[in-house]
C-alpha positions as MATLAB code, in Angstrom:
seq = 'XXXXXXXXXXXXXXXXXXXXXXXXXXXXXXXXXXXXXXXXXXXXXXXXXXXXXXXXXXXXXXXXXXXXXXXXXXXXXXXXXXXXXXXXXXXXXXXXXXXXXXXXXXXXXXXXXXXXXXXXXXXXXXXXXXXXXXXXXXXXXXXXXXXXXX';
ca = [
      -7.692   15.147  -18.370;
      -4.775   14.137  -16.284;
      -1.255   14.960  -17.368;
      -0.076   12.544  -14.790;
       2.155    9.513  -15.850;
       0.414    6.273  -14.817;
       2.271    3.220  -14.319;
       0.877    0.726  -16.412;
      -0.110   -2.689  -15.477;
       1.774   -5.290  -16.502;
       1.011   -7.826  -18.287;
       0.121  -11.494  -16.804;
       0.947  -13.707  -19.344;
       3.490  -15.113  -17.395;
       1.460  -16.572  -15.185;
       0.484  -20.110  -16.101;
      -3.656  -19.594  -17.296;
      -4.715  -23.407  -16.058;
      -2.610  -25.258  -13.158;
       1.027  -25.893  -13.167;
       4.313  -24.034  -12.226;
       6.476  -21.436  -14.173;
      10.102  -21.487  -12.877;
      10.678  -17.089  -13.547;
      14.079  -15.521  -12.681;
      12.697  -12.962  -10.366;
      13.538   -9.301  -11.767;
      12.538   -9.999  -15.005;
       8.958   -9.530  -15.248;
       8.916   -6.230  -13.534;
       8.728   -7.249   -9.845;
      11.197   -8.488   -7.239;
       9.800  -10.737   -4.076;
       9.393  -10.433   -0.541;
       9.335  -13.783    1.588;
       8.429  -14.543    4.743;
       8.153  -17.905    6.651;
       4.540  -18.923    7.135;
       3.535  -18.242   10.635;
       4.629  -14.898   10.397;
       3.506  -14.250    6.888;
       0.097  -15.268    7.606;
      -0.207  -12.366   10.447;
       1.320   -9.944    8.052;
      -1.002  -10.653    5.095;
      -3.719  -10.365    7.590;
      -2.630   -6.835    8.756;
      -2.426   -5.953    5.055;
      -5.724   -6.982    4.170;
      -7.032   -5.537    1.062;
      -3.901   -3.423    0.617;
      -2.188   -7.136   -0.078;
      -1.150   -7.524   -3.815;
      -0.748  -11.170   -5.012;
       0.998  -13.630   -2.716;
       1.947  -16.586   -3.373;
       2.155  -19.906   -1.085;
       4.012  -22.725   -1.219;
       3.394  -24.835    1.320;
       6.469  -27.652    0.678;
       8.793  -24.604    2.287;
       5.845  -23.111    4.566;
       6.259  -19.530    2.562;
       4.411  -16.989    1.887;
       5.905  -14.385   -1.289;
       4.607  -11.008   -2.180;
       5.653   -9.550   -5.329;
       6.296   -5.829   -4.962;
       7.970   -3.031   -6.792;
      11.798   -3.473   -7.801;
      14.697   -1.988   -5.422;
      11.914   -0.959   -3.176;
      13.749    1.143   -0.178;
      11.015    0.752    2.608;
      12.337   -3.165    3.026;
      15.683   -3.163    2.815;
      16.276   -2.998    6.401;
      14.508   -6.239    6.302;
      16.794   -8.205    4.420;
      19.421   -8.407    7.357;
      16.023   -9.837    9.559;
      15.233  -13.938   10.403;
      13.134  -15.124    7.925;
      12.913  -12.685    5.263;
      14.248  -13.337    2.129;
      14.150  -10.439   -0.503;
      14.758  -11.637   -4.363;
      15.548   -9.160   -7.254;
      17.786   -8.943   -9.662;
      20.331  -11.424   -8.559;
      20.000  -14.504  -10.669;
      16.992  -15.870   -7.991;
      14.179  -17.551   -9.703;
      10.733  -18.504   -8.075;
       7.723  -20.958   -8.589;
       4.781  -18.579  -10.094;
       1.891  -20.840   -9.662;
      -0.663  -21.122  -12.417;
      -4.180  -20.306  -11.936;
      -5.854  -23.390  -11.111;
      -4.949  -23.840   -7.451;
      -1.773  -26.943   -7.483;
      -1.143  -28.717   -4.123;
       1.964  -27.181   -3.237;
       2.635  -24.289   -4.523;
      -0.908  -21.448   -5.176;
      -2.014  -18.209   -5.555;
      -3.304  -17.221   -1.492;
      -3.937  -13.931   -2.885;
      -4.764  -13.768   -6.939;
      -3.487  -11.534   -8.928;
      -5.676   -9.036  -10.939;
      -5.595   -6.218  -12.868;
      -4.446   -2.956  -10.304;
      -3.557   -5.903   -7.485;
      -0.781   -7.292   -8.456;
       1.978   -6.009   -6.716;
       2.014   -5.092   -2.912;
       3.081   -1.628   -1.534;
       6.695   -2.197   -0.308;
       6.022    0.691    2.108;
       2.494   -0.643    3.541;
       4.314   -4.628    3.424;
       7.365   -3.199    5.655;
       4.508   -1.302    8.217;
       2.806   -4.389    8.533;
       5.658   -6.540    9.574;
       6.331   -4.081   11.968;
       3.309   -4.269   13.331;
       3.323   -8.121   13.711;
       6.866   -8.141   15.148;
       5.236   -6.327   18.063;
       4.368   -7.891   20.928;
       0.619   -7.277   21.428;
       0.339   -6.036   17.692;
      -2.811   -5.023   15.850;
      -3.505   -8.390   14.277;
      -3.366   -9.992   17.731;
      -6.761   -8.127   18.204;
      -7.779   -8.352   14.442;
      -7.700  -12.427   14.881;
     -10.095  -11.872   18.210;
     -12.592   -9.725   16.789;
     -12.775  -12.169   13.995;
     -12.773  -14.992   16.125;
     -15.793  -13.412   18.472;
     -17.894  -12.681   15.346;
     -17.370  -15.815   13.993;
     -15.403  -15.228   11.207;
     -12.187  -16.907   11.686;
];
């Protein structure tokens, strides 16, 4: 038997169980946001792959938004960067999507139990990787693309 302390999963009863929006000041539910403008979010969610927690879309402000952990060091040096937007504990509020897909604003990546929030370390690696030119996902997309999976 472990003696390690596990982090336990919070709870989702915040998110909306059939369609609709929740306006949720972001900070209190346990998470603070990472957002990214569209075109470069989709790259970086598909570096992440299956290390991706929940992200959120809406598509009226062409945004992607990852939930990760609060005051999470590894993206700080992102906040000063085009684009990104980091939210915490600062009176922001966000759209949390219900779980019936709406038009404008959806779960791209559900949330589930143990994927919920995104590694703030892995997220910031990623975006690294996409800022590059000739980055990883560059060749991801073409493999995909040649097997015909794109």
């Amino acid at each position: 038997m472990s003696t390690e302390p596990t982090t336990p999963t919070p709870p989702h009863d915040w998110i909306p169980p059939g369609g609709g929006v929740r306006w949720t000041r972001v900070g209190e539910l346990g998470w603070h946001a990472f957002t990214l403008p569209i075109h470069r979010g989709d790259r970086v969610l598909a570096e992440l792959g299956e290390d991706s927690g929940a992200v959120i879309q809406m598509d009226g402000e062409q945004q992607l938004t990852w939930l990760i952990e609060p005051w999470a060091e590894a993206v700080r040096h992102l906040r000063e960067r085009e684009g990104v937007t980091l939210a915490g504990d600062d009176g922001s509020y966000l759209f949390v999507p219900g779980m019936a897909r709406a038009r404008l604003c959806w779960w791209r990546v559900a949330p589930e139990p143990g994927r919920l929030l995104t590694d703030a370390g892995r997220l910031a690696e990623a975006y690294a990787v996409v800022r590059r030119p000739g980055g990883r996902t560059a060749e991801h997309q073409a493999d995909r693309v040649r097997g015909g999976v794109w």
